[in-house]
C-alpha positions as CSV (number, residue, x, y, z in Angstrom):
1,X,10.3,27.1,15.9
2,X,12.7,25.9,18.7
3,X,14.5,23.1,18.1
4,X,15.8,20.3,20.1
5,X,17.5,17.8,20.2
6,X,16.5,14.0,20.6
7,X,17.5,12.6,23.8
8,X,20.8,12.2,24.0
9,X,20.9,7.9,24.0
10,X,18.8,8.0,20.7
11,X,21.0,10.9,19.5
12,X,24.2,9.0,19.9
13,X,23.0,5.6,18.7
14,X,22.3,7.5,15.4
15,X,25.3,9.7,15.2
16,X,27.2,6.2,14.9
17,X,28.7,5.3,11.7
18,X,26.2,3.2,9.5
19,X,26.6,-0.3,10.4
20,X,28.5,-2.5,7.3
21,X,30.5,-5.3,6.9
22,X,33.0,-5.0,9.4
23,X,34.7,-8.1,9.6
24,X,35.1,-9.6,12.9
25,X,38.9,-10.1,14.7
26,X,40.4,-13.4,13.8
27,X,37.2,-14.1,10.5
28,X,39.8,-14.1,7.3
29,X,37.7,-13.7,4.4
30,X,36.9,-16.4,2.0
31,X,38.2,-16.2,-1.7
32,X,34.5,-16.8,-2.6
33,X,32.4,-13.8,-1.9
34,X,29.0,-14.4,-3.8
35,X,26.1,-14.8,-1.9
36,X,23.1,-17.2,-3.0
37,X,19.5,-17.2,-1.3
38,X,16.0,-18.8,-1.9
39,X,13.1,-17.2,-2.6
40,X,9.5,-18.9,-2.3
41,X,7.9,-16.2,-4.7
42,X,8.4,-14.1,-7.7
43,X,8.7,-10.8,-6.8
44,X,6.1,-8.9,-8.1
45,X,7.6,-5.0,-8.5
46,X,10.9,-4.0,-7.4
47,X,8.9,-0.2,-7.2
48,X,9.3,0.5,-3.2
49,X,6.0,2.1,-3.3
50,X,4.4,-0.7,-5.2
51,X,5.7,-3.7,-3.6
52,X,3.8,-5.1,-0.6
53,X,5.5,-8.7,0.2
54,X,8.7,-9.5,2.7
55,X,10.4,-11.2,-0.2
56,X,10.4,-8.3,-2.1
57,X,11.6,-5.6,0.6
58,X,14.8,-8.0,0.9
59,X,15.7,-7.0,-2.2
60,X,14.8,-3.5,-1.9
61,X,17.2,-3.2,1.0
62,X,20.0,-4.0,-1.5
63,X,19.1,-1.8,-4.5
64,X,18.0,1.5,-2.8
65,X,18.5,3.0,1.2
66,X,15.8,5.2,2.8
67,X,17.2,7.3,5.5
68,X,18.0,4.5,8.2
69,X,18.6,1.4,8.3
70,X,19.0,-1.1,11.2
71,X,21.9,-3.3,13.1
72,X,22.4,-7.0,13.5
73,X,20.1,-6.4,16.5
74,X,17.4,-4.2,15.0
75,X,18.2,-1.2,16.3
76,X,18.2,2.5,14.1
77,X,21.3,3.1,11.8
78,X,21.8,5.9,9.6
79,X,21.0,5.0,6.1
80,X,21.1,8.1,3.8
81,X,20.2,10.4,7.0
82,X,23.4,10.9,9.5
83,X,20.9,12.3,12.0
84,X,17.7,14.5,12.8
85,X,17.1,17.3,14.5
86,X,13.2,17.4,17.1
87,X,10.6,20.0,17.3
88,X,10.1,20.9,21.0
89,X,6.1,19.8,20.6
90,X,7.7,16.6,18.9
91,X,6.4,17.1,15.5
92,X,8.3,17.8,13.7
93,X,11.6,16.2,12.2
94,X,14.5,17.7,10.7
95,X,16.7,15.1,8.7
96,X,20.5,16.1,7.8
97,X,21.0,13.7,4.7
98,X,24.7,12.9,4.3
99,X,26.7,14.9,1.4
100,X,28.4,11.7,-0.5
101,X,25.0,9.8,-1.1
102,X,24.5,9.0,-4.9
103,X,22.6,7.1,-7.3
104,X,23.8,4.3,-9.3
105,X,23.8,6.8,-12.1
106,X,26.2,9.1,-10.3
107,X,23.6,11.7,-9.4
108,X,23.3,12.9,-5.6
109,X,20.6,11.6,-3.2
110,X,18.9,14.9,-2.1
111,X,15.9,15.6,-0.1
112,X,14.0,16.7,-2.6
113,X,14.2,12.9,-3.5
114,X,12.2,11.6,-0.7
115,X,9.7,14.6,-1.0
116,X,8.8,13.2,-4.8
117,X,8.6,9.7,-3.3
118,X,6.7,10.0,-0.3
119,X,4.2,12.2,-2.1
120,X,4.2,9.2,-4.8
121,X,3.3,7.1,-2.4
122,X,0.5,9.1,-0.5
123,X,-0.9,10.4,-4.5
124,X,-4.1,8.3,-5.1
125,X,-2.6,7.8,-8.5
126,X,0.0,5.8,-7.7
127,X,-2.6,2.9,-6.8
128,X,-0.3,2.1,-3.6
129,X,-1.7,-0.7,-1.1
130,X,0.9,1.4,0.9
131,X,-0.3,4.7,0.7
132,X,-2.1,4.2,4.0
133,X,1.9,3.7,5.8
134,X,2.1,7.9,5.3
135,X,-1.5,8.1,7.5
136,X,0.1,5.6,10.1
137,X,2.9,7.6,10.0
138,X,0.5,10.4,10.9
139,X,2.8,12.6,7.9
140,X,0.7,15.5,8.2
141,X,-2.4,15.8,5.4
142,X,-1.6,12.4,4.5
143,X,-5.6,11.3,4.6
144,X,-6.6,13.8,3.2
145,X,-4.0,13.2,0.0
146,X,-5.2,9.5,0.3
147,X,-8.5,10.4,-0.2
148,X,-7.9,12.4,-3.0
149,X,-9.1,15.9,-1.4
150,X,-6.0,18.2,-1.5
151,X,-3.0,17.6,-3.6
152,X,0.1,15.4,-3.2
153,X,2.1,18.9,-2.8
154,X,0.1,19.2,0.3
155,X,1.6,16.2,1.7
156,X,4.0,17.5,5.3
157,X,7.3,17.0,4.0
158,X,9.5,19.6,2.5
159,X,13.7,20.1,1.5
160,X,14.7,23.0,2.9
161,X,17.9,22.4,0.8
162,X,19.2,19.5,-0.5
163,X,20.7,18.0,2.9
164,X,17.7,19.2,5.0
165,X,14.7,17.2,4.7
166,X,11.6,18.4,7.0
167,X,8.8,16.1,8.0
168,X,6.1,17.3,10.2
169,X,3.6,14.6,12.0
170,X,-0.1,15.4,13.4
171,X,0.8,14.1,17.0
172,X,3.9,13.3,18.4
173,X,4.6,9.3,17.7
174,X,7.5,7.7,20.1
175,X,8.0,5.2,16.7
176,X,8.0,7.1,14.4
177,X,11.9,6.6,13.3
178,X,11.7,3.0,13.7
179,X,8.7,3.5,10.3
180,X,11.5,5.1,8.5
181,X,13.5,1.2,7.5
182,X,10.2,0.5,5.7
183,X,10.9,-0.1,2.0
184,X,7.5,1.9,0.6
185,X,9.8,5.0,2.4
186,X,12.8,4.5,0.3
187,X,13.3,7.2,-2.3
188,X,12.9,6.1,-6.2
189,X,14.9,8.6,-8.9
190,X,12.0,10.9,-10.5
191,X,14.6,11.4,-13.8
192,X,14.7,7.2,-14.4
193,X,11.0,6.4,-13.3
194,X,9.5,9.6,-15.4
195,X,12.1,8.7,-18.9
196,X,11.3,5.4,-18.7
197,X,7.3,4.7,-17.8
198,X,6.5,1.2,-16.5
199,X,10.0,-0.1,-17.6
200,X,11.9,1.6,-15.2
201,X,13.0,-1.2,-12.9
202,X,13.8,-3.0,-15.6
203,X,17.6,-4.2,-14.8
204,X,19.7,-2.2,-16.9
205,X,17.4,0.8,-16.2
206,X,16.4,0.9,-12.4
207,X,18.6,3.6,-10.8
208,X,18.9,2.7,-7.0
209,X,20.4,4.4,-4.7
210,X,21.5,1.1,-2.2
211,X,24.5,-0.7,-2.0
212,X,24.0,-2.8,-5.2
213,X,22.7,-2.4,-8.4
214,X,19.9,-5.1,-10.3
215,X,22.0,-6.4,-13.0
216,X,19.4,-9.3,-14.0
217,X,15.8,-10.0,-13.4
218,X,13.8,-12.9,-14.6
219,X,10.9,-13.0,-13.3
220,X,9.7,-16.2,-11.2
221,X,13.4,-17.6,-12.3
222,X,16.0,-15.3,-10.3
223,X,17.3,-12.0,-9.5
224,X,21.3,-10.7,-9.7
225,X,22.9,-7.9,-7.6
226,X,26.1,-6.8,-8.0
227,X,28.0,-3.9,-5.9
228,X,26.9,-0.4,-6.4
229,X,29.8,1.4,-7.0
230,X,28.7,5.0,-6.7
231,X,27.0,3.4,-3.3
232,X,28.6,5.8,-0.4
233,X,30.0,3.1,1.3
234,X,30.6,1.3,-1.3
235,X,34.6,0.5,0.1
236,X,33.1,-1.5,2.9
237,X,30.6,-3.6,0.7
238,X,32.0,-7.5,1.0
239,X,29.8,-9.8,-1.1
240,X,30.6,-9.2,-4.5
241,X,27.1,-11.2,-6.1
242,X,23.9,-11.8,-4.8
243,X,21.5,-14.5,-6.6
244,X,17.7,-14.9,-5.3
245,X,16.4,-18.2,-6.9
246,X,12.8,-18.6,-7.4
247,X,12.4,-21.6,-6.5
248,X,8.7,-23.0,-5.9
249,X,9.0,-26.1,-4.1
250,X,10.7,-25.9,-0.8
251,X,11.8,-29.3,-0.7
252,X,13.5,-28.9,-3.8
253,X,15.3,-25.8,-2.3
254,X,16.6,-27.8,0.3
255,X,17.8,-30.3,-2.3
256,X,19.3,-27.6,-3.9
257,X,20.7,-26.0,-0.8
258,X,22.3,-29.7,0.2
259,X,23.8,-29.7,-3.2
260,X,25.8,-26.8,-2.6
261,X,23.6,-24.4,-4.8
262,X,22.2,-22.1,-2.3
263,X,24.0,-20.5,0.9
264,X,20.3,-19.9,2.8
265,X,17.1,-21.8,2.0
266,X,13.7,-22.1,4.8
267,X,13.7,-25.7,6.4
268,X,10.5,-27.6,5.0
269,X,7.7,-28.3,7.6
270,X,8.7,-30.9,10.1
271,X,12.0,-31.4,9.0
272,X,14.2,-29.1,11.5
273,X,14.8,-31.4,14.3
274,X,16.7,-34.0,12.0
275,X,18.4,-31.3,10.3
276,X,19.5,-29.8,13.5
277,X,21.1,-32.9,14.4
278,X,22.5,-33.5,11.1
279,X,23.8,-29.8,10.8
280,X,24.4,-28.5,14.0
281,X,26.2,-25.3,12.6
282,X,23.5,-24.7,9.7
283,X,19.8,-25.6,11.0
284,X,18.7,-22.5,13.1
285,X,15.6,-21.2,14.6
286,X,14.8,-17.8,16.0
287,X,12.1,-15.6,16.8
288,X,10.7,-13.8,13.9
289,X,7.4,-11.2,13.8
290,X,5.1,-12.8,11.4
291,X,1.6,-13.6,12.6
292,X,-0.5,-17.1,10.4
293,X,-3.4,-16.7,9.7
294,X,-6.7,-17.9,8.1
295,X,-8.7,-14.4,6.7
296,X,-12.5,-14.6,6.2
297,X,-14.1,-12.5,3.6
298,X,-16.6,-10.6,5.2
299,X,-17.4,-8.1,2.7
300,X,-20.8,-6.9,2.5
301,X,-21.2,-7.7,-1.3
302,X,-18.6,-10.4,-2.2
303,X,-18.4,-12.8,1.0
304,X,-20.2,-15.5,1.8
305,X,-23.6,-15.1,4.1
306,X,-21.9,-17.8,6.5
307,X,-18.9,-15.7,7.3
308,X,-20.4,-12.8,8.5
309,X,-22.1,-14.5,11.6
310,X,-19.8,-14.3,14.5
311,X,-20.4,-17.7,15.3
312,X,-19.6,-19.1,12.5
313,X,-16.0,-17.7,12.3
314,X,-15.4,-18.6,16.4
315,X,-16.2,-22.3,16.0
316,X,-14.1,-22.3,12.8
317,X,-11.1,-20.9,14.9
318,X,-12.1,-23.0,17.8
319,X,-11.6,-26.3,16.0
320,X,-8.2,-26.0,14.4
321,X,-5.5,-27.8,16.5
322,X,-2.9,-25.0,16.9
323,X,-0.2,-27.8,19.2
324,X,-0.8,-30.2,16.0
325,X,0.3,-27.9,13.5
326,X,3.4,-26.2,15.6
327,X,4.5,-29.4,17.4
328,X,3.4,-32.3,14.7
329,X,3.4,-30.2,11.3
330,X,6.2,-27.2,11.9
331,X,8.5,-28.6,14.3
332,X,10.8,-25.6,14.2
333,X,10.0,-24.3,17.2
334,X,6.6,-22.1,15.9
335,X,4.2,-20.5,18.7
336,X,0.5,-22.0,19.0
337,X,-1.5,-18.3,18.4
338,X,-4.5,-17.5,19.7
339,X,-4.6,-13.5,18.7
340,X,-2.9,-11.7,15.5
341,X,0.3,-9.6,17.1
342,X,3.5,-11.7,17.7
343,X,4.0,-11.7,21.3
344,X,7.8,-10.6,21.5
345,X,6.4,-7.3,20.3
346,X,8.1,-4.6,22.1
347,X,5.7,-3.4,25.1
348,X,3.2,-5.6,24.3
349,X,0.9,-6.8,26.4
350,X,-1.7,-9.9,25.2
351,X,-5.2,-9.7,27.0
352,X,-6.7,-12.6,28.4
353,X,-8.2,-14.7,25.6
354,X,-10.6,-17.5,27.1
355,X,-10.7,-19.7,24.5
356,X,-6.3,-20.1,25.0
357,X,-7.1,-21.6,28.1
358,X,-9.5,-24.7,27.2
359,X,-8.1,-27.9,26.1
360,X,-8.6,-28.6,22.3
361,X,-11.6,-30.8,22.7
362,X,-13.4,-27.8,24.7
363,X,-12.8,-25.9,21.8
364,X,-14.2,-28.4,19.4
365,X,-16.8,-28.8,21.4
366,X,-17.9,-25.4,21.3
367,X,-16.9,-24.9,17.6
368,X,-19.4,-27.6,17.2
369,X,-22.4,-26.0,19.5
370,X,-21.9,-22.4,17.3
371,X,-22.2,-24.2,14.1
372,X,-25.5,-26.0,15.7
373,X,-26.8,-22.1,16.6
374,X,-25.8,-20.8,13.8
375,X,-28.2,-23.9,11.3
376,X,-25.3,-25.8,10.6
377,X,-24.9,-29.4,11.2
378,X,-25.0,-32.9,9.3
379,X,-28.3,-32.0,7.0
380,X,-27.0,-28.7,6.5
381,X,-23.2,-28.5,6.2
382,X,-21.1,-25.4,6.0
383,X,-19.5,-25.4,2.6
384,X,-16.1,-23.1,2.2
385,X,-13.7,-22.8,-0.1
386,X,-9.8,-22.0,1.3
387,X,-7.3,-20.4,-1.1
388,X,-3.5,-20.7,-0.5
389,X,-0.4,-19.9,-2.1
390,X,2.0,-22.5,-3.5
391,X,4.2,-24.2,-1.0
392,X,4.4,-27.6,0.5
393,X,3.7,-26.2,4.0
394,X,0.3,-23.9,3.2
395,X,-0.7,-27.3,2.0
396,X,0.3,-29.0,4.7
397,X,-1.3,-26.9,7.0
398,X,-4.3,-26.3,4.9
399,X,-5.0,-30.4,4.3
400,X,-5.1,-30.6,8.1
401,X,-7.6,-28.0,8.9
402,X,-9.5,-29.5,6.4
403,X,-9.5,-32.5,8.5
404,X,-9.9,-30.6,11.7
405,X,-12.9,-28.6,10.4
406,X,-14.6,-31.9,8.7
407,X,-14.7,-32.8,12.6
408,X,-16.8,-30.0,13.3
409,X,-18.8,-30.5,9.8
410,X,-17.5,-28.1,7.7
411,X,-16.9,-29.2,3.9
412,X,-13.4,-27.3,3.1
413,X,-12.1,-27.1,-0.5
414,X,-8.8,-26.4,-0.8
415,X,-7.9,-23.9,-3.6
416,X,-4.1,-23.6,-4.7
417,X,-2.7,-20.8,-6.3
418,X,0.5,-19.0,-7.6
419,X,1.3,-15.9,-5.1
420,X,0.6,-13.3,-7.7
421,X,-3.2,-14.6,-8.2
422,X,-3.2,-15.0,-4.7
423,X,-2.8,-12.0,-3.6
424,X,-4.7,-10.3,-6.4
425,X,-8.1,-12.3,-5.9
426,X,-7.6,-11.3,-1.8
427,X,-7.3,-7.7,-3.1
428,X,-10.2,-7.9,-5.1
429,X,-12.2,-9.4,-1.9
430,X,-12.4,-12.9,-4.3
431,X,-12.1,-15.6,-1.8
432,X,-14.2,-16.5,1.2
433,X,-10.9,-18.3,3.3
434,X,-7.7,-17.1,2.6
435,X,-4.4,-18.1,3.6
436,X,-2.5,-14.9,4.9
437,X,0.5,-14.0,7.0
438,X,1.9,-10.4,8.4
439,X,5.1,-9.9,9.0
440,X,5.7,-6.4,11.4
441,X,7.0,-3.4,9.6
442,X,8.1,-1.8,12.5
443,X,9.1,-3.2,16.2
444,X,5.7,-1.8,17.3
445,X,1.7,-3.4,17.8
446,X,0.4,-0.8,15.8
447,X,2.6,-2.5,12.9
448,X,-0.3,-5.4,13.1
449,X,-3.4,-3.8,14.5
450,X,-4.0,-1.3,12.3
451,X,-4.3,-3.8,9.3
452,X,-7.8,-4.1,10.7
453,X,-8.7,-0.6,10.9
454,X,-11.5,0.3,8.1
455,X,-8.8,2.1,6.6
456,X,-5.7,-0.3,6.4
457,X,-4.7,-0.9,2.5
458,X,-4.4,-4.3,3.4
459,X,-8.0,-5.6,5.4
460,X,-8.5,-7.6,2.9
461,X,-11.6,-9.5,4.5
462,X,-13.2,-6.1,5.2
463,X,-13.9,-6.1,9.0
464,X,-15.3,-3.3,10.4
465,X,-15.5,-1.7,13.7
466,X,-16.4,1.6,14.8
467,X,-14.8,0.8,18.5
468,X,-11.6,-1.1,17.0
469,X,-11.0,1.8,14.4
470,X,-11.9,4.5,17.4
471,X,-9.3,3.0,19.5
472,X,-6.4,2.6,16.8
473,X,-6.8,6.1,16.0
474,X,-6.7,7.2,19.5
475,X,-3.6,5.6,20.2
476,X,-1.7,7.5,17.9
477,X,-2.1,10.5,20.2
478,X,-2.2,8.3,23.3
479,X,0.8,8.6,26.4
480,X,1.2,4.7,25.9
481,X,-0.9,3.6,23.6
482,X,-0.2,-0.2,25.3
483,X,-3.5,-0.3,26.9
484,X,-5.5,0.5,23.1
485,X,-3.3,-2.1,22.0
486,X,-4.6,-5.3,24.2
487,X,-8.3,-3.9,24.0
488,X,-8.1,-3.7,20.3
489,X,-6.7,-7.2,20.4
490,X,-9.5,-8.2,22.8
491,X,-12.2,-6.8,20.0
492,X,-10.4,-9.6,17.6
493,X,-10.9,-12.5,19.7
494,X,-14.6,-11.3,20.2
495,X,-14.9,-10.8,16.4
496,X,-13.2,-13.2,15.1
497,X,-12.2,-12.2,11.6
498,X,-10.0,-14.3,11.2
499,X,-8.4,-17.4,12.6
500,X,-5.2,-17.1,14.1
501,X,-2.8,-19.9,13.7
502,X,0.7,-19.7,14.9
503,X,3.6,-17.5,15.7
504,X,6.6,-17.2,13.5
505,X,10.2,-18.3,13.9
506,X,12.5,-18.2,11.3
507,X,13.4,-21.4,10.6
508,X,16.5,-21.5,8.2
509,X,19.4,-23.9,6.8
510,X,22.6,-20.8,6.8
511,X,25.8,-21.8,5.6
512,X,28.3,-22.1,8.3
513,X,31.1,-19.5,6.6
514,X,28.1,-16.7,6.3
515,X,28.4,-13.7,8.7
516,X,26.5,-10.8,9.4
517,X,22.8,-12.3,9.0
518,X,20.8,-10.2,11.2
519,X,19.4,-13.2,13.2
520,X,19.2,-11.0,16.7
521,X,16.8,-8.8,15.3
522,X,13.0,-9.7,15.9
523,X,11.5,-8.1,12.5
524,X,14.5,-10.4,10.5
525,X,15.2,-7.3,8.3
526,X,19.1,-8.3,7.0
527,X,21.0,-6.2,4.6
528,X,23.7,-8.0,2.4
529,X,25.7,-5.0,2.5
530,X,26.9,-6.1,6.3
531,X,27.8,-9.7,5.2
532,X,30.4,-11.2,4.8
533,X,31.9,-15.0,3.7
534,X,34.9,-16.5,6.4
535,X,37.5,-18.9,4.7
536,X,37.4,-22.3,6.4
C-alpha cells in the first residue's frame, strides 16, 4: 500500500522532542523537589484497561506512557511513538516506536506490547467498561471482538517488528491520534500481569513503563511514585516524589493544604472568591471538560415506572436552578448547563435549546404542568431516591435540588455513598437518580455523545435511541461530523435522560513554586514528569 505522509504541520508538531521538564530561563530549582496532591477517591485499579475514573488516569500518566502524550497546551507529543506514518485512504497508521523505551524491569517497550494490550482491552474477558474506546476508535473488527464473535487476534493492530506498530481503522477519523493519550491505550507488560494474576499492580510488582514507578499503595489512604529510572527520559525527570492523599473531606484537604501538607488540593464549594483574594498567586480557575450531571435510570427492568415518561424527566431538569448552584453554591466560575458536551469543545457547535432561554420561574412552571400531565401532584407525589458520592459539594448540590424539586412536588431522598459503591450500583443499573460527571477523553464531541449510544460501556441509565445511535455511528464516517454532533445534542434535550447541571472549571489551590501544571490545556490532562519546584 502507498504510504504518506501526515500533513506536514501535524508531522512536525510530532517529530518534536517529547515535552519534559524543561526548566524555564531565570526558574532556579528549589532544594525540595517532592510533589504532594489530593485526591477525592480511592483509586480503584491502577490496570489501564480496568480503570475508568479521572483520578485514576492521573496516576496512570505517571507509571506507564502509551504512544503520545500531550503539551502544557494539550496538543500531541510523542510518548513511546516518535512519529507515524498514513495510508493514502487514511486508514491506516504506521507507528515508529522509539529504540530506548524500557520497562521499569529493564525490558524494551515493543509493539508487540500494545498489540497484547489493546486486544486485552477489546477481549470480552477482560470485563473492560472500556472496551467500547477500541469501537470508537473504529480499530478495525473491534465490535465484533466486543461482542465476542471473532477472536481478540482478530482485533486490527499488528508489529511488523518491534519498532513498527500497524493499526488499521474502518473509516478514516480526523481524531484519531488525539484517542491515543487515553490511559485504557497504554500498554501493560504481558510477563508481570500473566506471573503474577490479580496482584500484579501491586507496588513492588506493577512493571510500568512511565516516568515513575509505584513504590506504595494503600488503598483509600495514599499512593507514592518515585522516578523510573529505566524511564527513557528519565535524565529530564525533576520531581523526585509524588504523594496522592486520599483524603475524603474537601474541607479537610484545604486544611491540610493551608498547613503546608499538600502542594495542590480542589477549592471547596463557594469558597474561591475569598481565597482568590487571600491567595492571589494560589487560588485559580480555568476551563476544564467535565459535564454535571443528574442520570435517570431508565432501564426497562430495574428503573423506576416514573422515569421513563419523558415528562417526568423534563420537569425534573426544568426545576433545578442552574445560576443558584454555579453563582450561589460553586462560586469558581462554573457554567450554568443546559446540554451534556462542554461548550469549549473544539468545533463544537450547541443547538438551540428552548428551555436555556426562559427565566427559572418559566421553567418551574412548566416542570410543574408535566408533573400535573404526567398524575403527579400534591395527592400523588413523585417519590425518588438520589445517590451521590462522598464529598461536601455532591451534597451541597444534592440538598438544594432537593429543595428545588420539593417546589415542584417531588419527594427526593438523598442517598450517600463511598465512590466504589457508587459507581458499582450505577453499573449494575441500581439507582433511579444518580449523581454522575464526564470528563472528555479526547478534545472532540464524540468524547461525550457517544456515552449515550446503546453501545457506550458507560450509559449507565440505559437510554435508547435508534435515531441518536444512527447518527453517532454515521459521523464516524461523516466529512464533519459537526452537524451529527448538535442534532444528537438536540435528541438529549428532547429526551431528557438526564439533567444537565453545570459546566466544569478547574477550580484549584496550586502552590506558588509549582511549574509545569498543564493549566492551558482544556481536557486538564498534566503529567508530573514536566514539573518542576522554583526556589523562592
Amino acid at each position: 500500500m502507498n504510504k504518506l505522509l501526515l500533513s506536514t504541520a501535524l508531522s512536525l508538531g510530532l517529530a518534536l522532542p517529547s515535552v519534559a521538564a524543561t526548566v524555564a530561563e531565570g526558574d532556579k530549582l528549589a532544594e525540595n523537589q517532592n510533589y504532594t496532591y489530593w485526591l477525592l477517591d480511592a483509586i480503584k485499579s491502577m490496570d489501564p484497561q480496568i480503570n475508568t475514573d479521572v483520578e485514576g488516569s492521573g496516576v496512570l500518566r505517571s507509571i506507564f506512557e502509551g504512544l503520545y502524550n500531550e503539551d502544557q497546551k494539550g496538543a500531541l507529543v510523542p510518548g513511546v511513538a516518535t512519529g507515524f506514518d498514513l495510508s493514502e485512504d487514511k486508514t491506516v497508521y504506521t507507528f515508529h516506536l522509539r529504540d530506548n523505551a524500557k520497562w521499569s524491569n529493564g525490558d524494551p517497550v515493543t509493539a508487540n506490547d500494545f498489540v497484547y494490550s489493546w486486544r486485552r482491552l477489546a477481549d470480552p474477558k477482560t470485563a473492560s467498561e472500556y472496551a467500547w474506546y477500541m469501537e470508537l476508535m473504529q480499530v478495525k473488527n473491534s465490535a465484533a471482538v466486543i461482542a465476542g464473535e471473532v477472536p481478540p487476534d482478530q482485533l486490527g493492530v499488528k508489529a511488523i517488528d518491534d519498532r513498527t506498530l500497524e493499526v488499521t481503522i474502518e473509516a478514516p477519523l480526523p481524531y484519531f491520534p488525539k484517542m491515543l493519550t487515553h490511559a485504557s491505550t497504554f500498554p501493560v507488560n504481558q510477563k508481570a500481569l500473566e506471573a503474577n494474576g490479580d496482584k500484579w499492580t501491586e507496588a513492588g510488582t506493577l512493571v510500568g513503563n512511565g516516568a515513575y514507578v509505584l513504590k506504595e499503595h494503600i488503598l483509600g489512604e495514599k499512593v507514592v511514585m518515585e522516578p523510573n529510572p529505566n524511564y527513557w527520559d528519565n535524565e529530564n525527570t525533576i520531581i523526585q516524589k509524588i504523594t496522592a492523599l486520599t483524603i475524603n473531606d474537601v474541607n479537610a484537604a484545604l486544611t491540610r493544604y493551608l498547613a503546608g501538607e499538600l502542594d495542590r488540593v480542589d477549592i471547596p464549594a463557594g469558597q474561591y472568591p475569598t481565597l482568590k483574594e487571600q491567595y492571589p498567586d494560589q487560588a485559580t480557575s480555568v476551563p476544564q471538560s467535565c459535564s454535571y450531571i443528574y442520570m435517570f435510570n431508565m432501564d426497562e427492568k430495574k428503573g423506576p415506572a416514573a422515569l421513563k415518561d419523558v415528562r417526568v424527566r423534563k420537569a425534573l431538569s426544568y426545576a433545578i436552578d442552574r445560576d443558584i448552584v454555579v453563582d450561589k453554591i460553586l462560586q469558581g466560575g462554573q457554567w450554568p448547563s443546559y446540554n451534556w458536551t462542554h461548550h469549549s469543545t473544539e468545533g463544537f457547535k450547541m443547538p438551540d435549546i428552548d428551555y436555556s432561554h426562559w427565566t427559572q420561574e418559566e421553567r418551574t412552571a412548566k416542570a410543574k404542568e408535566l408533573l400535573a400531565e404526567a398524575g403527579f401532584g400534591p395527592d400523588n407525589p413523585l417519590k425518588l431516591t438520589l445517590n451521590y458520592n462522598t464529598s461536601e459539594d455532591h451534597k451541597k448540590i444534592a440538598i438544594a435540588v432537593q429543595q428545588f424539586w420539593k417546589g415542584v412536588g417531588v419527594e427526593l431522598t438523598l442517598n450517600n455513598m463511598e465512590w466504589k459503591v457508587h459507581t458499582d450500583k450505577m453499573q449494575n443499573q441500581d439507582f433511579e437518580v444518580a449523581r454522575y460527571a464526564w470528563c472528555g477523553d479526547y478534545n472532540e464531541a464524540s468524547t461525550y455523545l457517544d456515552l449515550f449510544t446503546s453501545y457506550s460501556g458507560h450509559n449507565n441509565g440505559k437510554f435508547f435511541s435508534e435515531e441518536y445511535d444512527k447518527l453517532m455511528k454515521d459521523s464516524k464516517t461523516a466529512a464533519d461530523p459537526n452537524p451529527m454532533y448538535t442534532a444528537a445534542e438536540q435528541i438529549l434535550a428532547d429526551q431528557m435522560p438526564m439533567a444537565p447541571i453545570y459546566q466544569y472549571t478547574k477550580v484549584e489551590m496550586i502552590k506558588p513554586d509549582m511549574r509545569g501544571m498543564s493549566q492551558e490545556n482544556l481536557m486538564q490532562n498534566w503529567y508530573v514528569k514536566d514539573m518542576y519546584r522554583v526556589a523562592q
